[in-house]
Every structure is written in structure tokens, then in C-alpha cells.
C-alpha positions in Angstrom: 108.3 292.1 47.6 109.2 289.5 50.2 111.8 292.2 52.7 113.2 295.6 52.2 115.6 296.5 54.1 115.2 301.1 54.5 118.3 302.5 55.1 119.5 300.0 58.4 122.6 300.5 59.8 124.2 298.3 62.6 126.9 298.9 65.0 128.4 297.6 68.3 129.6 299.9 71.0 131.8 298.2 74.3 130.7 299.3 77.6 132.6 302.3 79.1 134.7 302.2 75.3 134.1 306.0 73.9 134.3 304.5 70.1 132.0 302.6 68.7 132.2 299.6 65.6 130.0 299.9 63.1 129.1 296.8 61.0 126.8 298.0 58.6 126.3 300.7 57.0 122.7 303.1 55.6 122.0 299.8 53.7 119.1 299.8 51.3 118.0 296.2 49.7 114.6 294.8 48.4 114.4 290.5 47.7 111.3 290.0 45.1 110.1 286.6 44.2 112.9 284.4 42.2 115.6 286.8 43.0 118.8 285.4 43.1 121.5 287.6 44.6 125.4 286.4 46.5 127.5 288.8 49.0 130.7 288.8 48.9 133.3 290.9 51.0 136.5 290.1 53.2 136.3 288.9 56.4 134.7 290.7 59.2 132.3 293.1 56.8 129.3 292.3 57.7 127.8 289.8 55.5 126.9 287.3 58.2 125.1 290.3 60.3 123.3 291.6 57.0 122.1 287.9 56.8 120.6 287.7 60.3 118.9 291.2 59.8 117.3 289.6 56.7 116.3 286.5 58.4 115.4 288.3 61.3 117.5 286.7 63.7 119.0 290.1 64.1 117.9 293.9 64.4 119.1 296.6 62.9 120.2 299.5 65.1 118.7 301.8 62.9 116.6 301.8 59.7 113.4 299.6 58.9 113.1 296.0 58.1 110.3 294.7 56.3 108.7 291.9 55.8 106.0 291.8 52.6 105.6 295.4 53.2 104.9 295.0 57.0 107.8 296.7 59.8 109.2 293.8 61.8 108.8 296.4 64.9 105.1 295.0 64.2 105.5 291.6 65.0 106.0 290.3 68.5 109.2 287.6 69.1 106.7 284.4 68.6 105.0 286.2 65.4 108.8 286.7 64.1 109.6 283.0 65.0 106.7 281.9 63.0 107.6 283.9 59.7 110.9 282.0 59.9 109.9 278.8 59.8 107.2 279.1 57.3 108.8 281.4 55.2 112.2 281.9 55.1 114.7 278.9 54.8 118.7 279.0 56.4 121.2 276.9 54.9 124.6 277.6 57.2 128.1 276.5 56.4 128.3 273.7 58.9 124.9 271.5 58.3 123.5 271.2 62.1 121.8 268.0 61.1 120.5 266.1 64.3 122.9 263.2 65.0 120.5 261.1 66.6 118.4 261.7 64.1 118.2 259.8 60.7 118.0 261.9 57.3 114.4 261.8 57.1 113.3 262.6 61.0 115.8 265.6 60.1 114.5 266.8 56.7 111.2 267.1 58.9 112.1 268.7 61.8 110.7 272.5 60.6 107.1 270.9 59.5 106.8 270.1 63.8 105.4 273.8 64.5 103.7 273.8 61.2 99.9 275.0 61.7 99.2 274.7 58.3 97.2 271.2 58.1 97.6 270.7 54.4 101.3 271.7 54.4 102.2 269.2 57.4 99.8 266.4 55.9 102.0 266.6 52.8 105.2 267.0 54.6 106.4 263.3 54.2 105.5 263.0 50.3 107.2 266.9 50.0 109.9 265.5 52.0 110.7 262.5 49.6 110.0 264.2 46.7 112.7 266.8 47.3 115.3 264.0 48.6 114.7 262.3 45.2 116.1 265.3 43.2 118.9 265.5 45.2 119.8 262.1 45.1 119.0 260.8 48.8 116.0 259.1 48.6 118.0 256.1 49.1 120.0 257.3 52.2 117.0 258.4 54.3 117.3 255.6 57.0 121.0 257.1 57.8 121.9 259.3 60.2 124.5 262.4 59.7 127.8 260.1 60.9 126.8 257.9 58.0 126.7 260.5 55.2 129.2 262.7 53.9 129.7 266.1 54.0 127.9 266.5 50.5 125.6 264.9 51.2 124.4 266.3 54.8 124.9 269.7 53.2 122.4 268.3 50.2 120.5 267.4 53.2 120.2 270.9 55.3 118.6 272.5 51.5 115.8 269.9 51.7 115.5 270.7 55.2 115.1 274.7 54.6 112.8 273.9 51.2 110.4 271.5 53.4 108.4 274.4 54.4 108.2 275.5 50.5 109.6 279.2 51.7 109.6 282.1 49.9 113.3 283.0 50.5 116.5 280.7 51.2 119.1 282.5 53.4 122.6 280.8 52.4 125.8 281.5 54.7 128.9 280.2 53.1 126.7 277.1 52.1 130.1 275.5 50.4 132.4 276.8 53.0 133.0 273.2 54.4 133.1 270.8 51.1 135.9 270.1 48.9 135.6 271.6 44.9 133.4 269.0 43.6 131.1 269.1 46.1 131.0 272.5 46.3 130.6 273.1 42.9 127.3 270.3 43.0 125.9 271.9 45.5 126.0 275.5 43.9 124.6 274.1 40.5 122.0 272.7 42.9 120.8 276.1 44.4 120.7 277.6 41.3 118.4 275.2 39.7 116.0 275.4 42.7 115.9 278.8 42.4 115.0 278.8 38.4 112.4 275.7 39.0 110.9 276.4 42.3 111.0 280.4 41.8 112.5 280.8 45.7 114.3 284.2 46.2 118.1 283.3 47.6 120.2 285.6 49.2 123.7 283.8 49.5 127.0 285.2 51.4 130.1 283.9 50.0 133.6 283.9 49.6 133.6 282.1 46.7 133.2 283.8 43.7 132.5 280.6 41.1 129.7 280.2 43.6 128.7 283.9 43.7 128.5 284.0 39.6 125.7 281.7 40.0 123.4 284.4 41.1 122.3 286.6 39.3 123.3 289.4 40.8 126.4 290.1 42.7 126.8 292.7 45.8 129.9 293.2 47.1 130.0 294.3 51.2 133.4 296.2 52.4 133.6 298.4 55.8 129.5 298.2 56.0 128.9 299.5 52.4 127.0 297.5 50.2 127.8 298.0 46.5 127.1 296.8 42.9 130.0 294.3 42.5 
């Protein structure tokens, strides 16, 4: 098991307000190896939240996180900060590609903390390797303002695979591209996760995208549910 979430619940409370918001819900979830599972829900449920609790950029304010059987509450911030960049990969709806950088000085950003010597050693060949499969092997002298928005977003998935994670954490990955590249760029997640065996979580609104998980959850007023 890569992270089980036990039971975590999540709410916001405005100082001096006497009611409170709550986001999330008693939510139970475990990701295994090769999962592949979409959220989907309206606006303002909770998906994005649920995300960062899973990718521990967020805590929950009650209930246990954890990570290959491990509480988070056992890691320290810089421990935490080193399971995210060797282990989980984040693909967001806008691409945050460095524009001063070109493709491949950004593909290779994550490998600069990398401790692992073999891993950093083989960053450059991994790197070109995975821009090949994508179709950008060509285009790694450009920079983002010389790409298109297909393309930077086919970009930001090499970026998150470089560290060969165990899990890819996918916020409304096509939420910026037009149909056809959407629909390339979904087609593209589900392959790596059938080839390269990576768990993927993946909130969207889309629900051609969502069907190419294979399993679909459906978060409305904090409550996650079979969908």
C-alpha cells in the first residue's frame, strides 16, 4: 500500500464565526501499486483539498494519513518534503513550467535534491527517454513560450515521472487544453499507468477523462462515494 487515508476529516472555522465549514468528510481511502482511480464532484467539494492531504501538502484535521504504512505525524516537514519529490509525482491544471528555462532544464528540475546517486546519474538518459514517448524529444531546446499548451502539459508528466514515483497526483490535468488535446493527454496517463505500473489519483470534471481510470469516486458535500 502506498497511503491510506483512516477516517480524515477536514474543516475550516473563521475567527470569532460560531459555525464552522467542513470540507471533507470521515473519509477512508487506500492507493496500492498500479491503481488508477478519478474524483469527480461539483465545485467547491473538496477534491482539490483531498488531493493535497494525499500529496501531503495538506493535513487533515482529524483522522490518520499514511504513508506505506507509516503516520505522516512521524515525519518531520523536511522528511515530508523528501517523500514528495521522490515519490509522489503532481501534475496541476496550469503546467508551472519555468519560463526561463528550456524543456529539458525543466523536465530535470525534481532530480536537483535527488540523493539517490544512481537515480540522478541516469536522470538525463530517463529524462530523454520519457520525452521520446511523448513526442518532445525534438522540442527540448525550447522554452515554455515556444510550446503549446499540449505540449507544456505533455511536458509537466515527464516532469512528475523523472523521479520514477510510486504515485502521480493529477488536478484537472486537462482543465486548460482544448478536446483534442485533452483527450491525448488522458490516453497518455492511462498508458503510463498500465506500462509503468504508477498508482494515479486524478480529480476531474471531466468525465471522458474520469472513465479512463479504473475506478471512479464521486466527492459531494465532503462525502466520498462509489460513483
Amino acid at each position: 500500500m502506498i497511503i491510506e487515508l483512516d477516517s480524515i476529516s477536514k474543516y475550516y472555522e473563521n475567527e470569532g464565526a460560531i459555525t464552522r465549514r467542513n470540507v471533507l468528510n470521515e473519509i477512508s481511502l487506500a492507493i496500492n501499486p498500479g491503481d488508477a482511480l478519478s474524483i469527480v464532484g461539483p465545485s467547491g467539494s473538496g477534491k482539490s483539498t483531498l488531493l493535497n492531504i494525499l500529496g501531503t501538502l495538506d493535513l487533515p484535521t482529524s483522522g490518520i494519513v499514511k504513508i506505506k504504512g507509516k503516520s505522516i505525524h512521524d515525519f518531520n516537514e523536511k522528511q515530508l518534503a523528501k517523500i514528495r519529490n521522490d515519490n509522489i509525482g503532481f501534475i496541476f491544471q496550469l503546467h508551472h513550467l519555468l519560463p526561463q528555462l528550456n524543456l529539458i532544464e525543466n523536465i530535470l528540475v525534481p532530480t536537483i535534491p535527488q540523493k539517490d546517486k544512481s537515480l540522478k546519474k541516469s536522470a538525463l538518459e530517463r529524462a530523454m527517454n520519457l520525452l521520446d514517448s511523448v513526442g518532445l524529444v525534438d522540442k527540448i531546446h525550447q522554452r515554455p513560450g515556444q510550446l503549446s499548451g499540449g505540449e507544456c502539459q505533455r511536458a509537466a508528466v515527464v516532469r512528475a515521472l523523472i523521479n520514477e514515483p510510486d504515485l502521480i497526483l493529477a488536478d484537472e490535468p486537462t482543465g486548460s487544453l482544448d478536446q483534442d488535446s485533452a483527450e491525448k493527454l488522458g490516453e497518455l496517463l492511462s498508458v503510463i499507468n498500465k506500462k509503468q505500473n504508477v498508482a494515479m489519483v486524478m480529480v476531474t470534471h471531466s468525465h471522458d477523462l474520469a472513465k479512463k481510470m479504473d475506478k471512479i469516486y464521486k466527492l459531494d458535500h465532503g462525502n466520498l462515494t462509489d460513483y
